[in-house]
C-alpha positions as CSV (number, residue, x, y, z in Angstrom):
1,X,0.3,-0.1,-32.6
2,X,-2.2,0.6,-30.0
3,X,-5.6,2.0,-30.6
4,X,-5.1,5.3,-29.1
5,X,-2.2,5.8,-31.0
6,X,-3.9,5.0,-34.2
7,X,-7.5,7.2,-33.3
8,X,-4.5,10.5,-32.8
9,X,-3.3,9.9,-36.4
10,X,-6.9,10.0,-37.3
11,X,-7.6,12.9,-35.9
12,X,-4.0,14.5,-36.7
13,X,-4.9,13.7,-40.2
14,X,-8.5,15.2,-39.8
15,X,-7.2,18.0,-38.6
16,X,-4.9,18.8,-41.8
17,X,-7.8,18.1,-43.6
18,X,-10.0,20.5,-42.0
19,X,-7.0,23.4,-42.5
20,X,-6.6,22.9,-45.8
21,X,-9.9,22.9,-46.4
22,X,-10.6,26.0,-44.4
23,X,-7.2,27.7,-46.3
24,X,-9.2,26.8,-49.7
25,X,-11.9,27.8,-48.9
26,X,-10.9,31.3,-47.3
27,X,-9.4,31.8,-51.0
28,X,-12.2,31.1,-52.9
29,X,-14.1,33.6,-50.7
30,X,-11.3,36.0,-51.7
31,X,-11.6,35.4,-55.6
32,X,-15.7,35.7,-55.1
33,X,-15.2,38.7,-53.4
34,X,-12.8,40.3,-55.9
35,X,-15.2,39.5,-58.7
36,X,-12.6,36.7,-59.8
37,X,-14.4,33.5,-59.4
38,X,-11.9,31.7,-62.2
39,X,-9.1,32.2,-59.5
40,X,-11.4,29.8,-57.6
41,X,-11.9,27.5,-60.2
42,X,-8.3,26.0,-60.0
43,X,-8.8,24.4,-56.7
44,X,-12.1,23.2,-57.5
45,X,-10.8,19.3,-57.6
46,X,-8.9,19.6,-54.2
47,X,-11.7,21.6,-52.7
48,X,-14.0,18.4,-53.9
49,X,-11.5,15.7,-52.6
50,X,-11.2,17.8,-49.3
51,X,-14.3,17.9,-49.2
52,X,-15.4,14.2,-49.3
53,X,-12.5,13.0,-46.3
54,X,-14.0,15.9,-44.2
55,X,-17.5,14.6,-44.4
56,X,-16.6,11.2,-43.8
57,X,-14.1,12.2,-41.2
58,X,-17.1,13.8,-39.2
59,X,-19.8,11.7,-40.1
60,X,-17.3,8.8,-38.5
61,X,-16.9,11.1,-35.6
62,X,-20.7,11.9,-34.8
63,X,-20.9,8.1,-35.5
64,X,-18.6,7.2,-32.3
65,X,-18.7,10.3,-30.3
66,X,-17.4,8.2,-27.5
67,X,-14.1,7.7,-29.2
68,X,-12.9,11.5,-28.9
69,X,-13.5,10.9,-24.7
70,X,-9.6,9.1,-24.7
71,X,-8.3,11.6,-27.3
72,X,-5.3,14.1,-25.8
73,X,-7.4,17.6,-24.7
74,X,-5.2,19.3,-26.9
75,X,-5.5,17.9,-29.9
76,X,-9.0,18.1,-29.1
77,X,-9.0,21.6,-28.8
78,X,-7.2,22.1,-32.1
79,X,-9.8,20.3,-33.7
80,X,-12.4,22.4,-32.1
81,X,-10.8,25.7,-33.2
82,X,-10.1,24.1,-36.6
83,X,-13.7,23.1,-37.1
84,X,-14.8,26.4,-35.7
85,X,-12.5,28.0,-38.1
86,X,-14.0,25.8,-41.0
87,X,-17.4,26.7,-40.3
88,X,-16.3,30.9,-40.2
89,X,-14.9,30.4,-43.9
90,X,-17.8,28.2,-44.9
91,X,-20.2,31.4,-43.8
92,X,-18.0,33.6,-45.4
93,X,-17.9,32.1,-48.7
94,X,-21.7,31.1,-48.6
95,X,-22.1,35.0,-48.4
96,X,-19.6,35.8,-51.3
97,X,-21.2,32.9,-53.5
98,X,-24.9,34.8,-52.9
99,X,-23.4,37.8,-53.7
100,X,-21.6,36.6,-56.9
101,X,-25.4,35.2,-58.2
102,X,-27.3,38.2,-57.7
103,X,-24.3,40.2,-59.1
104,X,-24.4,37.8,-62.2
105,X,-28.6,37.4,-62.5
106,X,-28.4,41.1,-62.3
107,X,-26.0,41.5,-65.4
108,X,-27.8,39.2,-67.2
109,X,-31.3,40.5,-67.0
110,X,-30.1,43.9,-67.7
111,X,-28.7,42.5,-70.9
112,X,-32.1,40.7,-71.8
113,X,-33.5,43.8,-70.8
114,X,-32.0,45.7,-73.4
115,X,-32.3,42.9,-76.2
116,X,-36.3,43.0,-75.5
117,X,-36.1,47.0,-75.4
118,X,-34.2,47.3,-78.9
119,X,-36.1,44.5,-80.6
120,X,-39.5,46.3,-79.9
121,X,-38.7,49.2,-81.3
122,X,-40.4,50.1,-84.6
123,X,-43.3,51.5,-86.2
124,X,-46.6,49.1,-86.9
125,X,-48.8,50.0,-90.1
126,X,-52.1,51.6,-90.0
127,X,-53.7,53.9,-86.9
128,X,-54.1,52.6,-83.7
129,X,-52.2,49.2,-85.0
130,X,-50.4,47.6,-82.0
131,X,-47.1,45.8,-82.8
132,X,-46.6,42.3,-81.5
133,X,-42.7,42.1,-79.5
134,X,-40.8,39.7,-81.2
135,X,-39.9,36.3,-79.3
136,X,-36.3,36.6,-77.7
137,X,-33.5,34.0,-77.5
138,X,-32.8,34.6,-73.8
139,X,-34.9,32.7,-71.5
140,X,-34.7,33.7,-67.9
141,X,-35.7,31.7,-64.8
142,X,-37.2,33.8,-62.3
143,X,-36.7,31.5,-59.6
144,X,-32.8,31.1,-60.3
């Protein structure tokens, strides 16, 4: 087998990498959007494993640019639109992932919110006596 032959299937196999990867990924943006983010849980471990040949796939890649000169110009292209492709979904899910957090630090200052609210309500003894707040359970990071 020549070396040609063997840098296609590389690249053939890069390329189904980079698709599936892009497919998952384009779901997970789907469940985040929805407000589902369990539905992307399941795919979590082949999202992970995809993940890993991909960067080693490019890293090899940007490591031997030179080897992609003898490549076929269409596979080439496939991988171009592919990686273009990738890159769209990864954008797109980036944005649905910010979105989820500030959805979900949102909720969960409104609920520690409340707690504080409720737990300071009450009368202190004697006039012009302040009441101290009570310390709560809930810590939140600002910076989260």
């Amino acid at each position: 087998m020549s070396a040609p032959e063997d840098l296609d299937r590389m690249l053939e196999a890069m390329l189904e990498v980079t698709e599936r990867l892009t497919a998952l990924l384009a779901n997970q943006a789907r469940a985040f959007e929805a407000h589902r983010p369990q539905d992307a849980a399941a795919e979590m471990a082949e999202v992970s494993q995809l993940a890993n040949l991909y960067r080693a796939g490019s890293e090899s890649l940007r490591a031997q640019p030179a080897l992609l000169r003898g490549v076929d110009a269409g596979l080439r292209q496939r991988l171009a639109r592919a990686t273009e492709a990738f890159e769209a979904v990864l954008d797109r899910q980036g944005r649905a992932l910010t979105a989820s957090k500030t959805v979900t630090e949102g909720v969960v200052k409104a609920i520690a919110d409340e707690i504080a609210a409720r737990r300071n309500i009450g009368q202190s003894y004697g006039p012009g006596a302040a009441r101290k707040p009570s310390a709560t359970a809930i810590t939140l990071n600002q910076r989260a």
